[in-house]
LUMMAR-301991 format. One record per residue (C-alpha): residue number from 1; x, y, z. Coordinates in nm, 2 decimals, always signed. Last residue first. Example, Ala and Ser with C-alpha at 12.3 -4.5 7.8 and 13.67 -1.06 7.14 Angstrom:
// residues 2
+-----+--------+--------+--------+
!  nr !     c1 !     c2 !     c3 !
+-----+--------+--------+--------+
!   2 !  +1.37 !  -0.11 !  +0.71 !
!   1 !  +1.23 !  -0.45 !  +0.78 !
+-----+--------+--------+--------+
END
This chain:
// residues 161
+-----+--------+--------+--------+
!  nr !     c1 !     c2 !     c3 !
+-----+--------+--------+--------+
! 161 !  -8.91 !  -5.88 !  +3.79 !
! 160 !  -9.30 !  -5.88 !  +3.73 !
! 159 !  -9.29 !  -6.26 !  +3.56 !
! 158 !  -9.17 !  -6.37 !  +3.91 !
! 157 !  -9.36 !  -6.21 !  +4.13 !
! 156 !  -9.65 !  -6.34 !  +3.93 !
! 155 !  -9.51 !  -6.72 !  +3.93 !
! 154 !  -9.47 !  -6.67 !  +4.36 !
! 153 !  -9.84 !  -6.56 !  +4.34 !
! 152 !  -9.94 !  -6.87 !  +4.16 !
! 151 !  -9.73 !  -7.12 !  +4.31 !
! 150 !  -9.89 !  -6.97 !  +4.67 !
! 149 ! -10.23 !  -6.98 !  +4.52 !
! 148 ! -10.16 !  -7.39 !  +4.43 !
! 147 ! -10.01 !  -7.40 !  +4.78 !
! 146 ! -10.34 !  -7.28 !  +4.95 !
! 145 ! -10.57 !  -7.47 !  +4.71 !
! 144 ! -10.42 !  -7.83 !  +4.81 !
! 143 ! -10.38 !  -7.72 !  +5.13 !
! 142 ! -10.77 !  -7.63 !  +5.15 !
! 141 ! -10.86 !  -7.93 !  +4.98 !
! 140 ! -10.68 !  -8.21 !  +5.20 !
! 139 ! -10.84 !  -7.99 !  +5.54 !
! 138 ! -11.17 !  -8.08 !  +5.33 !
! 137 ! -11.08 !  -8.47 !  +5.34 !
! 136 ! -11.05 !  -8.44 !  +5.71 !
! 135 ! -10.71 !  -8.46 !  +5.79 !
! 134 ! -10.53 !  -8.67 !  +6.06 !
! 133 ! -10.40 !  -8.57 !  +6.39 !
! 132 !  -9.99 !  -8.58 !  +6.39 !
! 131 !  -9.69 !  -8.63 !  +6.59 !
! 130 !  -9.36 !  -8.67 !  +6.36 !
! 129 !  -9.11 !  -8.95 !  +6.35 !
! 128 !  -8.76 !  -8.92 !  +6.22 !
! 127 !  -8.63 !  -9.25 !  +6.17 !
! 126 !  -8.25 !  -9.34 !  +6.23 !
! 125 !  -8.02 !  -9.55 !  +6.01 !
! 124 !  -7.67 !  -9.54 !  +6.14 !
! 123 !  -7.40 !  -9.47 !  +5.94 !
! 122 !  -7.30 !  -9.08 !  +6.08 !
! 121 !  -7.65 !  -9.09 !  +5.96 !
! 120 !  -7.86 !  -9.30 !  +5.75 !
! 119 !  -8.16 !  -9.14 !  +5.67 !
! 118 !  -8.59 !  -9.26 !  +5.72 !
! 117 !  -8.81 !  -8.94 !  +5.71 !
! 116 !  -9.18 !  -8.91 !  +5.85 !
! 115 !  -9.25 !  -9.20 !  +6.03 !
! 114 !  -9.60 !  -9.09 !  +6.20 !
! 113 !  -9.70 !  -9.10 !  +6.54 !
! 112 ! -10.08 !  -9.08 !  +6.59 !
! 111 ! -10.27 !  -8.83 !  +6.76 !
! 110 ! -10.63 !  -8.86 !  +6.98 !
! 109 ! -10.51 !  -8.60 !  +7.23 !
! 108 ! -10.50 !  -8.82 !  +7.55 !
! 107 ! -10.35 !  -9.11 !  +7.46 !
! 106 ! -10.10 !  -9.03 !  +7.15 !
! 105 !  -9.96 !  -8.73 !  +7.38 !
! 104 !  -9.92 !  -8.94 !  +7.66 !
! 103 !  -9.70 !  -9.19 !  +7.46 !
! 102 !  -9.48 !  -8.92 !  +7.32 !
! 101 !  -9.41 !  -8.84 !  +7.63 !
! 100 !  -9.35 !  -9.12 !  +7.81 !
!  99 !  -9.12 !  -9.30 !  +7.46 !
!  98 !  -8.95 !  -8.95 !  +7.51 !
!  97 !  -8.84 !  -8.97 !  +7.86 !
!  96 !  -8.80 !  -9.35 !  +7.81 !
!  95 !  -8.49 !  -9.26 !  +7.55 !
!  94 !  -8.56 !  -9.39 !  +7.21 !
!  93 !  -8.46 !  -9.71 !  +7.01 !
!  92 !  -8.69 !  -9.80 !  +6.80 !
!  91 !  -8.83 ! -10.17 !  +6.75 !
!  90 !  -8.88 ! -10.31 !  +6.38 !
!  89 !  -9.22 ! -10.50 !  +6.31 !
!  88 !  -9.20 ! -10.74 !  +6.03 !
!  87 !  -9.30 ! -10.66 !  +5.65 !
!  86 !  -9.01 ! -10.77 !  +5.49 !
!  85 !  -8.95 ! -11.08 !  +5.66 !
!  84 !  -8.51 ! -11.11 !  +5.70 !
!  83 !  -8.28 ! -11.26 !  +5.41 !
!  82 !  -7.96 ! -11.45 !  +5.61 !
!  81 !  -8.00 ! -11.79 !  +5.56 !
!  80 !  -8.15 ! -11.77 !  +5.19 !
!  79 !  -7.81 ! -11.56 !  +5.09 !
!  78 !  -7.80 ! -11.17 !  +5.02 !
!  77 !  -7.76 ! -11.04 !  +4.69 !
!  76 !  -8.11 ! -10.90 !  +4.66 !
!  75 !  -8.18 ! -10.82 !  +5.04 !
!  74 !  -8.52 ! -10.85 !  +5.10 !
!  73 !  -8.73 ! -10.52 !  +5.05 !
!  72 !  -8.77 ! -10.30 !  +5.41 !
!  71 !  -9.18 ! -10.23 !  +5.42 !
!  70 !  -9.29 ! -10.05 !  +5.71 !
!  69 !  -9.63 ! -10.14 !  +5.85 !
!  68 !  -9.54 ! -10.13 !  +6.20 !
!  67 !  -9.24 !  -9.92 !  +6.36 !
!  66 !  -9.22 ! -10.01 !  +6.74 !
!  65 !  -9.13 !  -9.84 !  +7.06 !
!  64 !  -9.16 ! -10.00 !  +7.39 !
!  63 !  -9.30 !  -9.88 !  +7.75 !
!  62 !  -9.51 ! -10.26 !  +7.70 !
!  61 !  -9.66 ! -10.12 !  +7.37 !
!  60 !  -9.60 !  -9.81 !  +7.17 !
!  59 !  -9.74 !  -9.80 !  +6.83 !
!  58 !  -9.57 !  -9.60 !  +6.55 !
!  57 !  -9.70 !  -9.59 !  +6.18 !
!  56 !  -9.64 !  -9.70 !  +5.87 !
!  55 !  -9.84 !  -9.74 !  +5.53 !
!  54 !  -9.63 !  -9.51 !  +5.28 !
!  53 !  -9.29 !  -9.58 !  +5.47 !
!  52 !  -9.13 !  -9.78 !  +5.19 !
!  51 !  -8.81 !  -9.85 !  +5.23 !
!  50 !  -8.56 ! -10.04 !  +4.89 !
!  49 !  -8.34 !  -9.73 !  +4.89 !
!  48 !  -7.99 !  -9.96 !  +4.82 !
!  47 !  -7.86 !  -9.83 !  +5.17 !
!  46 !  -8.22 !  -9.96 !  +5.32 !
!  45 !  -8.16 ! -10.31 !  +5.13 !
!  44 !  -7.79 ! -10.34 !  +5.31 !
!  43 !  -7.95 ! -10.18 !  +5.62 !
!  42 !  -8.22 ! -10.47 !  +5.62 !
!  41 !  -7.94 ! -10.76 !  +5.54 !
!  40 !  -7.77 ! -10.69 !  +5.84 !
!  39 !  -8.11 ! -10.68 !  +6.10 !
!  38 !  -8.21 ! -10.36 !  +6.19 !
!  37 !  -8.35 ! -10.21 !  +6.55 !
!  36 !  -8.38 !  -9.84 !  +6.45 !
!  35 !  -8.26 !  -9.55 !  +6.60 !
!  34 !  -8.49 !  -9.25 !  +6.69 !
!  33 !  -8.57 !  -8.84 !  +6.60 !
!  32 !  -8.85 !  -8.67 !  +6.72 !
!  31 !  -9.05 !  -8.42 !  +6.55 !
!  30 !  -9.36 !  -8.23 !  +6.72 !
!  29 !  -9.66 !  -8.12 !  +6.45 !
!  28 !  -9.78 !  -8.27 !  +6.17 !
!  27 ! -10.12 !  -8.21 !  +6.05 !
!  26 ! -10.19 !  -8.54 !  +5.84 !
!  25 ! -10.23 !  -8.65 !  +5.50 !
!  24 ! -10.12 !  -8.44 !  +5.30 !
!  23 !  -9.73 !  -8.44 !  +5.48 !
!  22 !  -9.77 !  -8.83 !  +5.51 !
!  21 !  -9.81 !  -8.90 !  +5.14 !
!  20 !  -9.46 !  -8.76 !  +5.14 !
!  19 !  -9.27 !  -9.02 !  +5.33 !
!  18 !  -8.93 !  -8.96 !  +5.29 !
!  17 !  -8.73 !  -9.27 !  +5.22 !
!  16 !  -8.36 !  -9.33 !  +5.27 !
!  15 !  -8.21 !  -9.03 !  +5.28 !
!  14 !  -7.80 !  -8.96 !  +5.38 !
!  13 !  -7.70 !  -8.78 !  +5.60 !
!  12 !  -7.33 !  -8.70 !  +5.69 !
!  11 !  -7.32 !  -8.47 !  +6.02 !
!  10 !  -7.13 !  -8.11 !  +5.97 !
!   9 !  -6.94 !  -8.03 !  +6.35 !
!   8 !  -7.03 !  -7.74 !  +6.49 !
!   7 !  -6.74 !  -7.63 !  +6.66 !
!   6 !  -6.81 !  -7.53 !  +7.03 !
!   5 !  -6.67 !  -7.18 !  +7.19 !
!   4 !  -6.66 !  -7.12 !  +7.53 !
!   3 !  -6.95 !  -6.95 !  +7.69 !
!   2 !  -6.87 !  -6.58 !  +7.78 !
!   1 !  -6.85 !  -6.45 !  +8.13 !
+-----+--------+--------+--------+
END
């Protein structure tokens, strides 16, 4: 019997911030993808791109979720009663499946969750998060010299057709 058929149904994204720094930086490996806790004037600043991921990371305390060291600019045309701390800890909303898992894997193997990708979609802002094991600084060299040979051979292929 066959399986009945399901449209696949195009979702709106839109990027935030993509934290590139974090690619170099670290060995990422499993993705996961989580809502964040935002106050009104944060997602007016996150639509306008004022995120910066450069310095964040994931802790998980009390079966909880949280994105430290995120910085979310105050709102420009917002009001003094309503502009929020730019720097504050924002909690994520995951399913406690995943928070478990992730959590194990940041206990026993020595990783660190990493926000990757911040993107608004279907008008939600959700934060894709990576696992990853830092780099030693010669790791850093050795993809630095991998993708410069890769540019290299791609330019050859190139100039040959």
């Amino acid at each position: 019997m066959s399986q009945p058929y399901t449209p696949q149904v195009a979702e709106a994204q839109k990027l935030i911030a993509d934290n590139r720094r974090a690619r170099f930086d670290y060995e990422l490996s499993d993705r996961v993808e989580a809502g964040v806790v935002l106050t009104g004037s944060e997602v007016k600043s996150a639509r306008d791109g004022q995120v910066q991921l450069g310095q964040a990371y994931v802790d998980i305390r009390d079966g909880e979720a949280w994105l430290v060291g995120a910085s979310i600019a105050e709102y420009a045309a917002g009001g003094r009663g309503f502009a929020h701390e730019p720097g504050r800890e924002r909690k994520l909303l995951l399913h406690r499946r995943e928070i478990d898992a992730l959590n194990e894997k940041v206990r026993e193997r020595g990783l660190t969750l990493i926000p990757t990708r911040m993107y608004f979609r279907d008008g939600r802002v959700k934060l894709e998060l990576a696992v990853g094991r830092g780099r030693e600084r010669q790791d850093k060299r050795r993809v630095i010299a991998d993708r410069e040979a890769k540019r290299q051979m791609e330019r050859a292929l190139r100039r040959r057709r």
